[in-house]
N, C-alpha and C positions, 0 to 999 in steps of 0.2 A: 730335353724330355724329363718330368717330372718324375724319380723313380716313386716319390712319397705317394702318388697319387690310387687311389684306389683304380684295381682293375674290376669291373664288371662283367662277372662270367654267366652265362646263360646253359652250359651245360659241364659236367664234368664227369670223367668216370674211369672204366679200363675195362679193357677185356680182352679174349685169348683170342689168335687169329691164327686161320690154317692148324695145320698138324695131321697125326695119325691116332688109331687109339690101335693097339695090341692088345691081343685076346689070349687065353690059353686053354689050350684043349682042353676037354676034359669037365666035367660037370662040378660046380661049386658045390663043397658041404660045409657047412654052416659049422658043423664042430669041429672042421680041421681046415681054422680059418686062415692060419696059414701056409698054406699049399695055396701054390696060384693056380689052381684046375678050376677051370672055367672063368676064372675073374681078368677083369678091362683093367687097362694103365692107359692115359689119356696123354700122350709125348711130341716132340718134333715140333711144337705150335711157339709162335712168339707170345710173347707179354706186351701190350697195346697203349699206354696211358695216355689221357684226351682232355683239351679244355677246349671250349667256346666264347670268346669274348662276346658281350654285344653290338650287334650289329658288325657280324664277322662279314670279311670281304668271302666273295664265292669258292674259292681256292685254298683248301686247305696246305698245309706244311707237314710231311711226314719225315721225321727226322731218325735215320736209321745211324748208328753209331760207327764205329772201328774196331779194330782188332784191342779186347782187351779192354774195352769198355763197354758201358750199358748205356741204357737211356738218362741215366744219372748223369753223363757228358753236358747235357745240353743244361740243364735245369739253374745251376750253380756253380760261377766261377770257384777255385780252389782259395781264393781269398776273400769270397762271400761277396760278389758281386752278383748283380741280375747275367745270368744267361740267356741263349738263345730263347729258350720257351717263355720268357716272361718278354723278353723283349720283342719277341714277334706278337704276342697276346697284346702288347702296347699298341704294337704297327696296325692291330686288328684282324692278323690270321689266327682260323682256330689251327692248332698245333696237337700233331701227335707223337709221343714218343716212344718206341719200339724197342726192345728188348730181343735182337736174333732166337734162338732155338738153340741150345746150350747155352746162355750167359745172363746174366740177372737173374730177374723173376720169371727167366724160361729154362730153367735148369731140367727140366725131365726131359727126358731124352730115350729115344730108341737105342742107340748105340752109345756106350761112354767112353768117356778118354781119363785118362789118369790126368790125375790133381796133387800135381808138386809144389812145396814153397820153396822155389829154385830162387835162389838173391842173383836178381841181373838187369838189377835198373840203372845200374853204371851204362850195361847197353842201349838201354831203352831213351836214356839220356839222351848219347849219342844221336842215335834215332832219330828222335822228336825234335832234335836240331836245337838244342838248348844250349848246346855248347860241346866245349871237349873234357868230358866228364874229369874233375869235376866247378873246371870254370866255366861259366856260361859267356858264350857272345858276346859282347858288349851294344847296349842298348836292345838286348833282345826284350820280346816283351810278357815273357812269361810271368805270373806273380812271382816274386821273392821273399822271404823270411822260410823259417822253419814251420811255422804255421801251415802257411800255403802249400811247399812241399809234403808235408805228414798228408795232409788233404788228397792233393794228385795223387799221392802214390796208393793211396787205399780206396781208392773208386775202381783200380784196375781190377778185374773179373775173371778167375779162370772159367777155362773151356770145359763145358762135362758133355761138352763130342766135338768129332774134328767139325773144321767149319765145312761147309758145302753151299758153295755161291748158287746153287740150282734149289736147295731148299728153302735158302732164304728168301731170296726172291720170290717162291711160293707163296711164304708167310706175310712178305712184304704186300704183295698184291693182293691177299686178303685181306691187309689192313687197311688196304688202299679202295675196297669193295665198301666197306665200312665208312671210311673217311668222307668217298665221292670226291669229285673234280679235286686233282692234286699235287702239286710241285715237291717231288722226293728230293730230298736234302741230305744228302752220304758225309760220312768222312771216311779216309784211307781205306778200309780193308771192306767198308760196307758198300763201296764205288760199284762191285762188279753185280753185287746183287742190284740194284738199284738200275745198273741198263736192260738186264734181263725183265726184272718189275715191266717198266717201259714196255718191252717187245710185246709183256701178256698182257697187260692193261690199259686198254684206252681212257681209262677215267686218269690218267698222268700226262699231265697238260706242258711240264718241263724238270729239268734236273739241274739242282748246283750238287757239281760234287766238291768238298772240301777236302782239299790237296788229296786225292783217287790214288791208292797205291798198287792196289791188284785187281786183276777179271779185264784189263783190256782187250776189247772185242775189235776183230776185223771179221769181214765176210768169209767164210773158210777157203775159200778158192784164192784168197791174197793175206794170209797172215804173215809178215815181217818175220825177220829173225831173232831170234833172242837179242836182247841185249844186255852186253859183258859190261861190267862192275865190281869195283872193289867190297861192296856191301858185303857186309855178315851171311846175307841171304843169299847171294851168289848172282846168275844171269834170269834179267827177267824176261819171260813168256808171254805172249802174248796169246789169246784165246779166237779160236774158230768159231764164226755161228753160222747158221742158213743165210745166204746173200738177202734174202726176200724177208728175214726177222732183221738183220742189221740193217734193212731199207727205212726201219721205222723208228729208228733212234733219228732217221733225217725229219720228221713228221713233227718233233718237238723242239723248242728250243732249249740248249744244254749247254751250262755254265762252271768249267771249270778254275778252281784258283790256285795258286801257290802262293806259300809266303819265302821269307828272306833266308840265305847264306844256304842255297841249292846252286852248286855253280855248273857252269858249260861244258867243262871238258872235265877228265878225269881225275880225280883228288882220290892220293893215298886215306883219305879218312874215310871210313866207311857207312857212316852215317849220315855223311853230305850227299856221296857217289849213292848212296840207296835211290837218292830224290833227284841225285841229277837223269837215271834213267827213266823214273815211272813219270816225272815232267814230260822227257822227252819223248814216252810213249801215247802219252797224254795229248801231246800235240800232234802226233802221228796218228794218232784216232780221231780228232778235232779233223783233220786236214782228209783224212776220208770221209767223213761224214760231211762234211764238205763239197768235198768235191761229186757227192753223190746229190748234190742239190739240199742239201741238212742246212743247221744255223749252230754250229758251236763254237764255242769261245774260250779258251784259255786265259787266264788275268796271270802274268807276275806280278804279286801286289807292287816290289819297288818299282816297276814302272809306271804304276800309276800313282804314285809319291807317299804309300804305305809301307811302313819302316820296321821291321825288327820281329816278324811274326814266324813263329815255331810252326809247330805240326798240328796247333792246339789255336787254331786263331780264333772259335769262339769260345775261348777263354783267357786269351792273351789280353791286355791292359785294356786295349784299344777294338774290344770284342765289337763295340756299339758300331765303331768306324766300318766292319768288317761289314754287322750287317745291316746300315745303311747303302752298302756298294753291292748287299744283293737286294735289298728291295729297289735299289735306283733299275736293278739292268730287272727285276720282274714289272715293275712300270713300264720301262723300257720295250717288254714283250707282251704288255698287255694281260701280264697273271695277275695283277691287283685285281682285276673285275670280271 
C-alpha cells in the first residue's frame, strides 16, 4: 500500500454526540453574570471526529478508545507512522473517532474527579505488556527510542469523571445514529461500552474489540465467578445484563483479539496475570454467546503467526499486519459491503 498516495475525502467534520445539559434555578441577570441562576452547561456528551473517503464502502468504523486515552489513539503511531484512521480511509471505510465523556475534547462533565499528576508509568509499562519495567520483552513490537516513548506517554488523558460504561455506551450509540450502518472497534477499557452500544443500536452490524479488558457481560441469571489474579487491580468481575439484551450480542458477528506474552496459568507478574484473566474471560463470553446461537471469535495473534504485540497493537510495528487481519475476518462476515 502506497502511504504517499493522496487520500480522497468526500466529507469531514465532528460533532458532539448524546449528553445532558444542567440548568440552574433561578432567573438569569445579566449584571451578575456570574451567579449561575438560570444559566445551561451543555455536559456528559462525547467529542465525534469524521472522515469519508471516496466512494466509501457502506459500513462505517466507529473507533471508540481505552482507558486513558482519546481518539488521538487511532490517528498516529507514537513514531509517526499511519494509524488506524488513515489506514482504514485507505481500505475505504469512512471512520469515526470518538472521545468518551470525561477524556479528550469531551471534558465537560456533570460530575468531576480530581486530576492528579501521579508518575506510574513504570505500572502502566507493566500493563501494556511491554515488558518488565524497565526492559522490554524481547522482539516486542512497540516503537523504541526516546522519541516514540515522550510521544506515548503524553497522549495519555486524565479522567474529569469516573468512567460509566452505561454512559458511554449512550454516547456511543448516538454517534453511531449519526454514522449509520456500523462496525464499533473498542480497545481495553472501551470493550464494555461497545456490547452495551450493540444491545441499543441496531444500525451496529459487528464488533472487533482490541484486547477487551473490562464490562464482560453474561445474561444475569448465569454470571461466572470472579476471577482471582495477581494484577495490580485485583479479581476480575464479570457483569449481569437481561438474558433477552445479551440475546442480541448473538445477532452480530464479534471479533475478539489478543496479542503476545499473556500466559495461561498464573504468573507472579502482575501485569501479564491482569491479561491472562480478562483473555480468559473474553473467551468465556465468546463461548456463551456461542452457545446461544451468536458468531464470536477470539484470535491469540501468535497463533495465528503474529509475533510481539503489546496492548497497543494499532500502534505496534506491525499495526498494518494487525489491520489487514480485521478487514480479512469483515470480508469474511460480509461488513465490506
Amino acid at each position: 500500500m502506497d502511504e504517499e498516495k493522496p487520500i480522497i475525502l468526500t466529507a469531514q467534520g465532528s460533532f458532539s454526540a448524546g449528553g445532558k445539559t444542567l440548568k440552574a434555578e433561578g432567573t438569569y441577570d445579566p449584571s451578575h453574570a456570574l451567579d449561575p441562576a438560570g444559566q445551561t452547561k451543555h455536559v456528559d456528551h462525547a467529542y465525534v471526529f469524521y472522515q469519508a473517503p471516496k466512494d466509501a464502502r457502506p459500513n462505517a468504523l466507529v473507533f471508540l478508545h481505552g482507558a486513558g486515552q482519546s481518539g488521538a489513539a487511532w490517528e498516529t503511531t507514537p513514531d509517526g507512522r499511519e494509524g488506524f484512521q488513515t489506514i482504514f480511509l485507505r481500505k475505504g471505510y469512512k471512520v469515526f473517532l470518538m472521545d468518551q465523556p470525561g477524556r479528550g475534547r469531551a471534558a465537560s462533565v456533570l460530575t468531576s474527579a480530581s486530576v492528579e499528576p501521579k508518575p506510574d508509568e513504570a505500572l502502566w509499562f507493566d500493563i501494556f505488556r511491554f515488558g518488565h519495567y524497565p526492559e522490554r520483552f524481547p522482539g516486542v513490537q512497540i516503537p523504541e527510542g526516546e522519541e516514540a516513548a515522550d510521544q506515548l506517554w503524553r497522549r495519555v488523558t486524565p479522567d474529569t469523571r469516573t468512567f460509566d460504561a452505561e454512559l458511554v455506551s449512550d454516547t456511543l450509540s448516538a454517534a453511531i445514529d449519526r454514522a449509520g450502518p456500523s462496525v464499533i472497534v473498542t480497545h481495553s477499557q472501551g470493550a464494555g461500552a461497545g456490547w452495551r452500544a450493540a444491545m441499543k443500536n441496531d444500525n451496529v452490524r459487528g464488533i472487533i474489540a482490541l484486547e477487551p479488558g473490562v464490562g464482560f457481560l453474561f445474561p444475569d441469571d448465569d454470571v461466572p465467578d470472579p476471577l482471582i489474579s495477581t494484577s495490580p487491580f485485583g479479581a476480575l468481575k464479570a457483569e449481569g445484563v437481561d438474558p433477552r439484551d445479551f440475546h442480541k450480542l448473538t445477532e452480530i458477528p464479534i471479533l475478539m483479539i489478543f496479542g503476545d506474552n499473556i500466559p495461561d496459568d498464573m504468573t507472579r507478574w502482575g501485569g501479564e496475570d491482569n491479561w491472562r484473566v480478562r483473555r480468559m474471560e473474553a473467551e468465556n463470553m465468546a463461548e456463551e454467546i456461542n452457545r446461544q446461537g451468536g458468531d464470536a471469535r477470539v484470535i491469540r495473534l501468535p497463533d495465528v503467526g503474529i509475533h510481539g504485540n503489546t496492548h497497543f497493537p494499532f500502534e505496534d510495528l506491525n499495526n498494518r499486519e494487525i489491520a489487514d487481519l480485521m478487514e480479512d475476518w469483515m470480508i469474511e462476515k460480509e461488513l465490506d459491503r
